[in-house]
Every structure is written in structure tokens, then in C-alpha cells.
N, C-alpha and C positions, 0 to 999 in steps of 0.2 A: 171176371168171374173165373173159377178154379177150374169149370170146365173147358172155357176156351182155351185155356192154359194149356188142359189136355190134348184137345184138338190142336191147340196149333205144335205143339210136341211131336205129335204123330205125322205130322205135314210135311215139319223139319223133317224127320225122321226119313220120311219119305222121299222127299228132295235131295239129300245127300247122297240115300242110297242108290239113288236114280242114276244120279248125275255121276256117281263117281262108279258106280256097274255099267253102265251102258256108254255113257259117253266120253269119261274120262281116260280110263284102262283100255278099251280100244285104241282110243288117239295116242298115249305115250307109246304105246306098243306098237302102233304103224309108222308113229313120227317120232322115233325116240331122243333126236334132235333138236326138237323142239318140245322134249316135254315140261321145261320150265316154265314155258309163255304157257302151253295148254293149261296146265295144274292152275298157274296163276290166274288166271281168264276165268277159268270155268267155277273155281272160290268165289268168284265175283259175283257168277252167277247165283249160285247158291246162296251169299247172302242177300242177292236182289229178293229171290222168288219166298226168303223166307221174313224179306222185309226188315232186315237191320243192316247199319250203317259200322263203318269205322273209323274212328279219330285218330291219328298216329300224333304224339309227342315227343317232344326232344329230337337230337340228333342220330341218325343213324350213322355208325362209323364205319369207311367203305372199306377199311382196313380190317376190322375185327373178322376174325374166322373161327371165333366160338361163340355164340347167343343161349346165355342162361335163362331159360324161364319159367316163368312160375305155371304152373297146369290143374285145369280146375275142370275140362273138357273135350271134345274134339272141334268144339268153338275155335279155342285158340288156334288150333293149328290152321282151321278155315282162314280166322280173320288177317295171322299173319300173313298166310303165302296168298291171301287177296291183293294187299298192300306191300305185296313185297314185289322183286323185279328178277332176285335172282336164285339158280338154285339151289337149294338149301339140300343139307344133309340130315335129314331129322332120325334121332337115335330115339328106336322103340324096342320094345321087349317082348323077344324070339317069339313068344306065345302070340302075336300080332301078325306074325308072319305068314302063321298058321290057319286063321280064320280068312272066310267068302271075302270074297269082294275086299276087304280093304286089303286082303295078305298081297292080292295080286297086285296091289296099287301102292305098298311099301317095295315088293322085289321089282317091279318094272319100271318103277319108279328111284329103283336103284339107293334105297335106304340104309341105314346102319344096323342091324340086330346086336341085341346083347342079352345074353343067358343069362342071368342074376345065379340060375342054380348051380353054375357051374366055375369050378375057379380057373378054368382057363377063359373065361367070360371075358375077362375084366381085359387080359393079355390080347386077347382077339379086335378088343373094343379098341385098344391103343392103335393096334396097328391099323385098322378099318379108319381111323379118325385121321392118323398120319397120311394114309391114302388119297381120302377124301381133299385135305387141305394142303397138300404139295405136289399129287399126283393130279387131281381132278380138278383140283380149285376152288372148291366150294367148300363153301363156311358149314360147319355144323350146328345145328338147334338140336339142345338138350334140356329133357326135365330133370332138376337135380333133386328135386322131390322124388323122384321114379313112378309115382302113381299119379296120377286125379286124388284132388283133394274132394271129400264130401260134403267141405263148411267153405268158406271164402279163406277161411288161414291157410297160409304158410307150412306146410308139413316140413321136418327135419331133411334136410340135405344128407343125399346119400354120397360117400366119400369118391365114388369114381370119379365122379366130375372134374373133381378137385386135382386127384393126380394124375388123369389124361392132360387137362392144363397146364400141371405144371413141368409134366415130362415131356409137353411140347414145346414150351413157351410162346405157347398161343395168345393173340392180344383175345379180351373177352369183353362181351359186352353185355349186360344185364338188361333183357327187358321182361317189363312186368305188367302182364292182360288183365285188368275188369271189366266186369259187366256181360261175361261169355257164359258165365253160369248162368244169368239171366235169361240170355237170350235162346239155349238151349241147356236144362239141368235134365242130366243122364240118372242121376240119382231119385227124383220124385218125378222124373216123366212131365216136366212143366218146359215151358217155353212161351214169350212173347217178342213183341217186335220191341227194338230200343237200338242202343251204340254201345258196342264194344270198342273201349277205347285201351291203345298201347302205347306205354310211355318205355322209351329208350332212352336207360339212362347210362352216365359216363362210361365210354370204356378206356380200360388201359390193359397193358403189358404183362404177363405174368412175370419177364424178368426183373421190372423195376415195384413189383405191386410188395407189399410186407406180407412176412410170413401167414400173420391171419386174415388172409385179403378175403377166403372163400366165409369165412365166419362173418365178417363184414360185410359183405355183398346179400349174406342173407337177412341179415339184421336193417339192409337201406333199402330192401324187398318190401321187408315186413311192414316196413313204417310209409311205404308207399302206396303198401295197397289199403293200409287203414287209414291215411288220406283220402286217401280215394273215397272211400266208404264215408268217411264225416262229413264229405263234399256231400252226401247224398245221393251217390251212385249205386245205382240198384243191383242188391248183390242175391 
């Protein structure tokens, strides 16, 4: 029923905020050392207390230091750094910086910002990315969407992605989450229990990839996640 939907909405809601105010942003801030295992551990927990699961597919490639994914809500970013080991550089947008609790938990957490409004945005993101993955060593996760999607599609690839890639020649790897909107939708305030499943699909090289690799890569997005969905995966 639609209300428990709500209820459990607000639990999530609850849970998240909890864990990542109180017990997360203390611990990277005391242990900043270890803030990879804490972030990872305590996602885990989050999706215990709110009772969903995750399926990872395909191959993760140890080499790749760019992960393109599709973004539907703050699910995804749970479920992967649940299932993940190492740590990621996730690229958010400056106004994220800004707000309670999670601002502290992108800067301490030592994140990517990027100004959409400003055209040295883009020069700043290059260099922060370069940083990250020759100075620091950590792979970067980007939405090339830029936003949360409202419907389960695919929204238009915004062009940064595309020429931080290829002005790195970063290998990249494409993965693509369903079933995160289900388990927590920001947009109607619903939520239930299920599995958010991530499939990791091929990566390769931007030096040997063809010119329209980033068009392509969204077009083998699309048709993946409407797989997904004819499987019967509740979206």
C-alpha cells in the first residue's frame, strides 16, 4: 500500500541522515585514513536497516579510473560505494557542497565540485580530475547526466564528461544502476524493500576508443537499462 511506501520513505530518509550526521562525518574526520573502509561499511549499513540488497554484474575493471553512471538518486551512490572497495572520487555540483550534513561529507570526504555556472568550471574540474587520478590514485565516478533523472530514462549526456576523458586519456568504464529508484524515489517520497542491481559493463581506453565512443556508450546505457526494465525490474 502507498502508505507504507511513505512510511518506509521517511525511515530511509531517516537512516541515511542518521548515519551519515552522526556517524559517518565524525569517523572520516577523526580517521581520515581510513575514510574509504568507514564510507564503504557504513553504506552497508544503511542498506541493511533499510532492508535492500545488491546484485553487482559483469566485470569491474581494476584499471579503469573514470566510472560513467547513469543517476536516478542518492540510492546509487549508497549502493555502489556498499559494493565497492576502493576510494572513489565522486564529481557533485558546488551547490551540494553547500548544504547540512552531506556538504560536510563531500569536503571531508574529499570530493570533486564543479560549478556548472561558471566557465572556469569546467578548467577547474580537468584539473581536480588529473589530481585525483595521478596524484591521489583514485578513480573518479561521474553523472554525465548532471542531474537525477525523474522517470527511469536516460537524460542527455552533458559534454564535460566527454572532454575531461578525452584530455586525459583515461580508460573508462560504464556502469549502469536499477532498481535505486525503487528502493528510495526522492521525487514522490516512495520507498520499499527489493535489490538494486549494478551491472559493469566493458571498459576501454579513450586513446584507442573512436571518435563517437561517448555517444555510443550512451546509446549501450539506454538499451541496458530498458533491459533491465522488460526483465521486470521494478522501476
Amino acid at each position: 500500500m502507498k502508505i507504507f511506501a511513505k512510511i518506509r520513505f521517511y525511515w530511509g530518509a531517516f537512516v541515511i541522515s542518521f548515519i551519515v550526521a552522526a556517524i559517518m562525518i565524525p569517523l572520516i574526520t577523526i580517521f581520515p585514513k581510513y575514510k574509504g573502509k568507514i564510507m564503504h561499511n557504513l553504506n552497508r549499513v544503511i542498506l541493511f536497516f533499510m532492508n535492500v540488497k545488491v546484485k553487482a554484474y559483469g566485470q569491474r575493471d581494476e584499471k579503469a579510473n573514470m566510472f560513467i553512471i547513469n543517476h536516478q538518486g542518492i540510492m546509487d551512490i549508497i549502493a555502489l560505494e556498499a559494493i565497492e572497495y576502493t576510494h572513489f572520487s565522486w564529481v557533485a555540483k558546488k551547490e551540494l557542497f553547500d548544504t547540512p550534513w552531506f556538504g560536510y561529507l563531500l569536503k571531508n570526504g574529499d570530493m570533486i565540485s564543479v560549478d556548472r555556472e561558471n566557465k572556469a568550471g569546467l578548467i577547474k574540474l580537468l584539473k581536480d580530475v588529473k589530481e585525483s587520478v595521478e596524484v591521489k590514485n583514485r578513480a573518479v565516478a561521474i553523472f554525465p547526466e548532471g542531474t537525477r533523472s525523474a522517470t527511469q530514462e536516460l537524460l542527455p549526456f552533458k559534454a564535460g564528461t566527454k572532454l575531461v576523458a578525452n584530455k586525459l586519456n583515461l580508460r573508462v568504464q560504464p556502469i549502469v544502476i536499477t532498481g535505486s529508484k525503487y528502493a528510495l524515489n526522492e521525487h514522490n517520497k516512495t520507498a520499499h524493500s527489493g535489490t538494486i542491481n549494478v551491472h559493469y559493463l566493458e571498459a576501454f581506453d579513450i586513446k584507442d576508443a573512436p571518435k563517437d565512443w561517448y555517444e555510443r556508450v550512451q546509446e549501450r546505457m539506454k538499451e541496458k537499462i530498458e533491459e533491465e526494465y522488460e526483465k521486470g525490474i521494478e522501476r
